[in-house]
C-alpha positions as CSV (number, residue, x, y, z in Angstrom):
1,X,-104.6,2.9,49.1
2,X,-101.0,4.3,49.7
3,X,-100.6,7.6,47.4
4,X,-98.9,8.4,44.2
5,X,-96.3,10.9,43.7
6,X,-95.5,12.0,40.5
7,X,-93.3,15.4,39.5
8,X,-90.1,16.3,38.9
9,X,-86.4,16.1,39.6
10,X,-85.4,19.9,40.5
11,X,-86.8,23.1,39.2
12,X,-85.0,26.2,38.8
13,X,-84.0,25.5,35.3
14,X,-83.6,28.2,32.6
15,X,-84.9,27.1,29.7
16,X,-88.1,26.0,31.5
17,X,-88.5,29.8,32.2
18,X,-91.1,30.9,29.2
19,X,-92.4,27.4,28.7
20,X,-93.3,25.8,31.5
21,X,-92.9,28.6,33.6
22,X,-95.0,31.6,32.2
23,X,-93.9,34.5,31.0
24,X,-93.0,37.0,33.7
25,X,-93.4,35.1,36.6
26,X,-90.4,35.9,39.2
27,X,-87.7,33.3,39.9
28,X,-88.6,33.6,43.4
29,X,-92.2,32.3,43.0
30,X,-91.1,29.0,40.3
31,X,-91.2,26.7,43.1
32,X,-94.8,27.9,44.1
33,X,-95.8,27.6,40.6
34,X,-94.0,23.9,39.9
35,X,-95.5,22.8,43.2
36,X,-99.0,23.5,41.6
37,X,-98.8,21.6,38.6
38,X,-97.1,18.7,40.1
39,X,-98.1,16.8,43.4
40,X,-93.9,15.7,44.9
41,X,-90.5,17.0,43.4
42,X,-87.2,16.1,44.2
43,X,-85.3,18.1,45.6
44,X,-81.4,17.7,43.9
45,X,-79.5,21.3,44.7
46,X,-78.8,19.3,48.3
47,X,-76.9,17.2,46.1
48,X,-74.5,19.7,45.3
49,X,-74.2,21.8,48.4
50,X,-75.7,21.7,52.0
51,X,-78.5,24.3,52.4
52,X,-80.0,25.9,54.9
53,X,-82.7,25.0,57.2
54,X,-84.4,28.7,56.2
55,X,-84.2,27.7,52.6
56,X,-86.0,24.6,53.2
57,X,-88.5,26.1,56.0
58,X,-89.6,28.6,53.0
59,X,-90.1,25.6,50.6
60,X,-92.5,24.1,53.4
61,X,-93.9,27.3,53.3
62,X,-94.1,27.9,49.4
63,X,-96.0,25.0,48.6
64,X,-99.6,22.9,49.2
65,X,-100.5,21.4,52.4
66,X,-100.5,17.7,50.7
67,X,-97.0,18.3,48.6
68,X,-94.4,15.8,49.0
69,X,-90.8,16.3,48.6
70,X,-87.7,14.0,48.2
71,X,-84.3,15.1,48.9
72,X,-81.5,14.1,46.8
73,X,-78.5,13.5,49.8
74,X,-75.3,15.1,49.4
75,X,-72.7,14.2,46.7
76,X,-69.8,14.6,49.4
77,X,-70.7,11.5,51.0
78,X,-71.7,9.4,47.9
79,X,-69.0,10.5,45.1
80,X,-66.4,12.1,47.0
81,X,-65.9,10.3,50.4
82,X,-67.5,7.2,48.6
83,X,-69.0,6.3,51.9
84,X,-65.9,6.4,54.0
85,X,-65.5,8.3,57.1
86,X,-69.2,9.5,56.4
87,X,-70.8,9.9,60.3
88,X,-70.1,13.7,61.0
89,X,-71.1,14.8,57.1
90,X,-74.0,12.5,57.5
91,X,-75.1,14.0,60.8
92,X,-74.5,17.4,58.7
93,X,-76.8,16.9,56.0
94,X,-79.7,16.3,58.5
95,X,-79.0,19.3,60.3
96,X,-78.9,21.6,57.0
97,X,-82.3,21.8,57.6
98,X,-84.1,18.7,56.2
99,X,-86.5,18.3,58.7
100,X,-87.8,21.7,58.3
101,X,-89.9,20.2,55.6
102,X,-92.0,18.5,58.6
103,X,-94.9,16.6,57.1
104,X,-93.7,17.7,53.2
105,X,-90.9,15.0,53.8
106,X,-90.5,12.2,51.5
107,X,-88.0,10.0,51.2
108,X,-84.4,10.4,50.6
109,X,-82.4,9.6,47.5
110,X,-78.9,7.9,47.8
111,X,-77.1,8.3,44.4
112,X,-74.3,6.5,43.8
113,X,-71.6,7.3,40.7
114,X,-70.9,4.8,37.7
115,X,-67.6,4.2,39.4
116,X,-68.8,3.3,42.5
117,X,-68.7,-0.9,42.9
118,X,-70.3,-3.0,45.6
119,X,-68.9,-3.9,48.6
120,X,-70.9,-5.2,51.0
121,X,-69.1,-4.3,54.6
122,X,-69.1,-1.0,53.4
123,X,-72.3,-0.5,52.1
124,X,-73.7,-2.2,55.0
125,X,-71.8,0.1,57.3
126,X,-73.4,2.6,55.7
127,X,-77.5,1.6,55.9
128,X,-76.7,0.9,59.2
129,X,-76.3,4.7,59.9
130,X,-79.2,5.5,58.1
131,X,-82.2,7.3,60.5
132,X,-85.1,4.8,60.4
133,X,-87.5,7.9,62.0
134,X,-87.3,11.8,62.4
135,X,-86.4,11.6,66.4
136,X,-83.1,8.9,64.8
137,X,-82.5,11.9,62.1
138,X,-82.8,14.8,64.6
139,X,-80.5,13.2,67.4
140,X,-77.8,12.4,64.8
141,X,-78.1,16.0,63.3
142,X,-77.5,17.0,67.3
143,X,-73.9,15.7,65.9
144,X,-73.3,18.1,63.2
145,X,-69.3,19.7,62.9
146,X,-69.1,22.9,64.7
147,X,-69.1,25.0,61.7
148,X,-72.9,24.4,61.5
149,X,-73.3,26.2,65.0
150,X,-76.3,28.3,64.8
151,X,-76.6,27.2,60.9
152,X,-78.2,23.8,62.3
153,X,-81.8,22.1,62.7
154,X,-82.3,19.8,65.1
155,X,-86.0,19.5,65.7
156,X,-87.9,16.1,64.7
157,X,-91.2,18.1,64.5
158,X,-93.0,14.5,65.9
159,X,-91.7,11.2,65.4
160,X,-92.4,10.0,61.6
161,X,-90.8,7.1,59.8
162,X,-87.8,8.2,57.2
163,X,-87.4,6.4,54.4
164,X,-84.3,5.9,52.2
165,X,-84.0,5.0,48.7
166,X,-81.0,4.0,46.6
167,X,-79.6,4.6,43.0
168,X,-76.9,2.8,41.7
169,X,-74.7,2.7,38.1
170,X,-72.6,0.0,38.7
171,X,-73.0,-3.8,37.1
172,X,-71.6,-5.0,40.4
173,X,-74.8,-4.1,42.4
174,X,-76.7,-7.1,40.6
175,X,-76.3,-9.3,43.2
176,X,-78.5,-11.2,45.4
177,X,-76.4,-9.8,48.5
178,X,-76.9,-6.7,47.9
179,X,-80.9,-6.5,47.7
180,X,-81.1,-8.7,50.8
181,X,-79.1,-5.7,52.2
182,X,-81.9,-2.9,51.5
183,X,-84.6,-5.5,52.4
184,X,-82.7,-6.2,56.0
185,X,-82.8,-2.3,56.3
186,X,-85.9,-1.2,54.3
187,X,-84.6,0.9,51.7
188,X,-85.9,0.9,48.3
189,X,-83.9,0.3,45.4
190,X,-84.4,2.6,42.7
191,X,-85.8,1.8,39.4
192,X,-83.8,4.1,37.1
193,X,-84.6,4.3,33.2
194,X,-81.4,5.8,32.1
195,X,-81.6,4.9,28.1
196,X,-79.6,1.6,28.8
197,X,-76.6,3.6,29.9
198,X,-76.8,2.1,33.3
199,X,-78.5,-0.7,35.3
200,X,-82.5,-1.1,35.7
201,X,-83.3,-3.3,38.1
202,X,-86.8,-3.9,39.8
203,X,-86.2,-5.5,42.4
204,X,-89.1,-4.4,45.6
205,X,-86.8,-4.1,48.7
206,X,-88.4,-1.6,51.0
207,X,-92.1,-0.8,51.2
208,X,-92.4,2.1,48.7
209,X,-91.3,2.2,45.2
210,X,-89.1,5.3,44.2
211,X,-88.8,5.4,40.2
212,X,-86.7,7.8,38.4
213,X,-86.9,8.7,34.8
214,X,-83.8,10.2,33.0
215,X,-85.0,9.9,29.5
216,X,-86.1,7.3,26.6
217,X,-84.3,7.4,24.1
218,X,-81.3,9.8,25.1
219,X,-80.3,10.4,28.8
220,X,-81.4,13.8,30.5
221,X,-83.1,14.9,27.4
222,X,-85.1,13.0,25.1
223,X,-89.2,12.8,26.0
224,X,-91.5,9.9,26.8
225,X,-94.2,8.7,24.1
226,X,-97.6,7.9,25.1
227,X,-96.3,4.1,24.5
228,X,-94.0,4.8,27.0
229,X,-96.1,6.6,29.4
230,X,-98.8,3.9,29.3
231,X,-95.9,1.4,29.9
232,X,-94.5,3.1,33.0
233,X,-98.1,4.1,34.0
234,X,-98.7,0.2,34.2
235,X,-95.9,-0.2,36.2
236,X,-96.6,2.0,38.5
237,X,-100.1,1.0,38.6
238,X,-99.3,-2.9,39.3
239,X,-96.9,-1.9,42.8
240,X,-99.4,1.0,43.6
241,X,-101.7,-2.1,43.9
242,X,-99.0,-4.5,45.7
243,X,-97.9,-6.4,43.0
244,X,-94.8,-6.9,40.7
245,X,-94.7,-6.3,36.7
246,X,-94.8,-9.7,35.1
247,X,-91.9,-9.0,33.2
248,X,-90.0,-7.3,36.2
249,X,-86.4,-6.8,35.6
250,X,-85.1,-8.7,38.9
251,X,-81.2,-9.4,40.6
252,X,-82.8,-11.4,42.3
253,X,-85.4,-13.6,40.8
254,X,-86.2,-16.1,43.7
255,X,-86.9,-13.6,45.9
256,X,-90.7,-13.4,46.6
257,X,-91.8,-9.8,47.9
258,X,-94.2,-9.7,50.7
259,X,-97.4,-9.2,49.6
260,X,-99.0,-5.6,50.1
261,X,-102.8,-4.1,49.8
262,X,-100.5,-1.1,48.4
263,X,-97.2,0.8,47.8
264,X,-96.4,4.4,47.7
265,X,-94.8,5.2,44.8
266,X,-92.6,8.1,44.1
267,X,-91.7,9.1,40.0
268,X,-89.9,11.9,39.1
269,X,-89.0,12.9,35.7
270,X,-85.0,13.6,34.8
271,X,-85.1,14.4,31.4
272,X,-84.9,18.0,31.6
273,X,-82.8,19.4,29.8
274,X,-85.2,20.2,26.8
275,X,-88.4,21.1,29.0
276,X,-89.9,17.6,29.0
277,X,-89.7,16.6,32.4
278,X,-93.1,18.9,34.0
279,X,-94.9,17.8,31.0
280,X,-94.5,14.1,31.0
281,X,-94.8,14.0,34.7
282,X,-98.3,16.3,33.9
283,X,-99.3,13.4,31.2
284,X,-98.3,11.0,33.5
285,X,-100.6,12.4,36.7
286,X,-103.2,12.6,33.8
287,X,-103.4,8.8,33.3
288,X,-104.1,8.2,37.5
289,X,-106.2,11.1,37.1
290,X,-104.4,13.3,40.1
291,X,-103.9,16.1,37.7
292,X,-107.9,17.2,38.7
293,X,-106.7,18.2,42.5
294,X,-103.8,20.7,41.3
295,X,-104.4,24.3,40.5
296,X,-102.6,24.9,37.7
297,X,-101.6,23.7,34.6
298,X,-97.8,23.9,32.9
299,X,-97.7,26.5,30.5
300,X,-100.5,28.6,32.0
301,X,-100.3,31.4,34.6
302,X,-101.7,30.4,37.9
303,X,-105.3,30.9,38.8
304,X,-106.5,34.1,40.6
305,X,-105.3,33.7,44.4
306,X,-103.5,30.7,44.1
307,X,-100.1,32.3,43.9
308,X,-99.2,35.6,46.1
C-alpha cells in the first residue's frame, strides 16, 4: 500500500513554543522535535522568500530517514506575477535548494490567491513548465538568474518523479476544463477545508491526494472534533485504498478516476494559530495507527538520544 503522510503546515511558530514545543527546547532544534511527532510537514517559509540550498540540506539533515516534506512554491510566481513571465523565477525556486531534500521530497504545493480566476492558456502554460522528475527540476534550475551564482543547487541526486499539487480560491476553477488540465499533466488538485470561505472540491486528478486542513469552524484557527477527525480519517482512508468518498464533492461529476490498489496521501493541518494544528495531525496519525513508529509525543520532551 502507498503511505500516509500526516503533519503539519510550517513550524516555527511562537505560541507553539511551551505547548507543543517543550519548555526550554532551543529554536534551533523545533524542527528536530516537530519532525518526531509527525511523519511529513510542509514546508510554507519558501512561500514567502527563496531559501537556501544550506537551509534545506540541514532540514535533510535534522530529521528521520522516512520523513517526508512538501514545499509550498513561491508566492512571487503565484500572487505577484500571477503566472506571467514565470520561466527564470521558476527555474529559481528549484535552484534555492529544493532538491537538497533528496529522498525527503514530497510534492510541491501551488497556491493560488482568491483573486486569482481561471484561464486556461495560461494555466496550461504554466503545468506545461512544471518538472515531471528531479533530472527535469535540476536542468531547469541550471537556468536560475545570475544573482543565484554560487547561491544555487543544481544536483538531481538520482532521477525521482516530482509531483505537483494545486490549491485554488477562486469559483471560476469549477470547471470540467480545468481538472482535465491537472489530469493531462498529473497534478493533484487540492482538497482544502477552509470553513466554507473558499472552494472544496474532490475531484482525484493526479495519482496522490494532497489535503489541506485550515480549520472547522473558523479559518487558521479553530480545532477539529473527533466527529470531524473520524470524517476526514474516512476520507482519507477510502483514496488511501483507491477509491472515492461516496459523497465526494466533484467539478466534474462524469469523470470516472482510474482505479488504483492505492494512493498516497498527503494531510497537513493549517489551523495554527491557536496550537491545534500538531495535535490534530497527532489524533489524526492516531486513528491509522502511525503515531506507534514516531519517537516522540507533542507536549513531551524527546526521549533520551533521540534529539542531539
Amino acid at each position: 500500500m502507498a503511505a500516509i503522510h500526516i503533519g503539519i503546515s510550517g513550524w516555527r511558530y511562537k505560541p507553539w513554543r511551551g505547548d507543543f514545543y517543550p519548555e526550554g527546547l532551543t529554536h534551533k532544534r523545533e524542527l528536530q522535535f516537530a519532525s518526531r511527532a509527525v511523519n511529513s510537514i510542509e514546508i510554507n517559509g519558501s512561500f514567502y522568500a527563496l531559501q537556501t540550498p544550506d537551509r534545506y540540506a540541514d532540514w535533510y539533515a535534522d530529521t528521520p530517514r522516512d520523513f517526508v516534506f512538501s514545499v509550498k512554491a513561491p508566492r512571487y510566481i503565484t500572487h505577484i506575477l500571477r503566472l506571467r513571465d514565470v520561466h527564470k523565477p521558476i527555474a529559481n525556486f528549484f535552484a534555492s535548494g529544493v532538491l537538497e531534500l533528496k529522498s525527503k521530497l514530497g510534492p510541491i504545493l501551488w497556491q493560488f490567491p482568491p483573486s486569482f480566476q481561471f484561464d486556461a492558456e495560461l494555466f496550461g502554460a504554466f503545468l506545461q513548465q512544471l518538472p515531471a522528475d528531479t533530472e527535469q527540476a535540476a536542468a531547469l534550475a541550471c537556468q536560475h538568474e545570475p544573482r543565484l551564482n554560487g547561491q544555487a543547487s543544481t544536483k538531481a541526486y538520482g532521477k525521482k518523479a516530482m509531483r505537483h499539487a494545486v490549491e485554488i480560491r477562486h469559483e471560476s476553477f469549477a470547471v470540467p476544463e480545468f481538472t482535465h488540465l491537472l489530469r493531462q499533466h498529473g497534478v493533484a488538485l487540492v482538497v482544502a477545508d477552509t470553513a466554507g470561505k473558499w472552494p472544496c472540491c474532490e475531484d482525484l486528478t493526479g495519482d496522490f491526494v494532497y489535503l489541506r486542513l485550515h480549520g472547522d469552524k473558523e479559518l487558521y484557527a479553530s480545532g477539529y472534533t473527533p466527529q470531524a477527525l473520524k470524517r476526514w480519517g474516512d476520507r482519507i482512508e477510502a483514496w488511501h485504498s483507491g477509491k472515492q468518498p461516496a459523497d465526494a464533492r466533484l467539478i466534474d461529476a462524469r469523470h470516472t478516476p482510474r482505479a488504483r490498489k492505492s494512493r498516497e496521501v498527503f494531510c497537513y493541518f493549517d489551523n495554527d494559530l491557536k496550537v491545534r494544528a500538531p495535535f490534530d495531525a497527532r489524533r489524526l496519525l492516531q486513528r491509522f495507527g502511525l503515531d506507534k513508529t514516531l519517537a516522540t509525543a507533542p507536549g513531551e520532551p524527546a526521549p533520551p538520544g533521540v534529539l542531539p
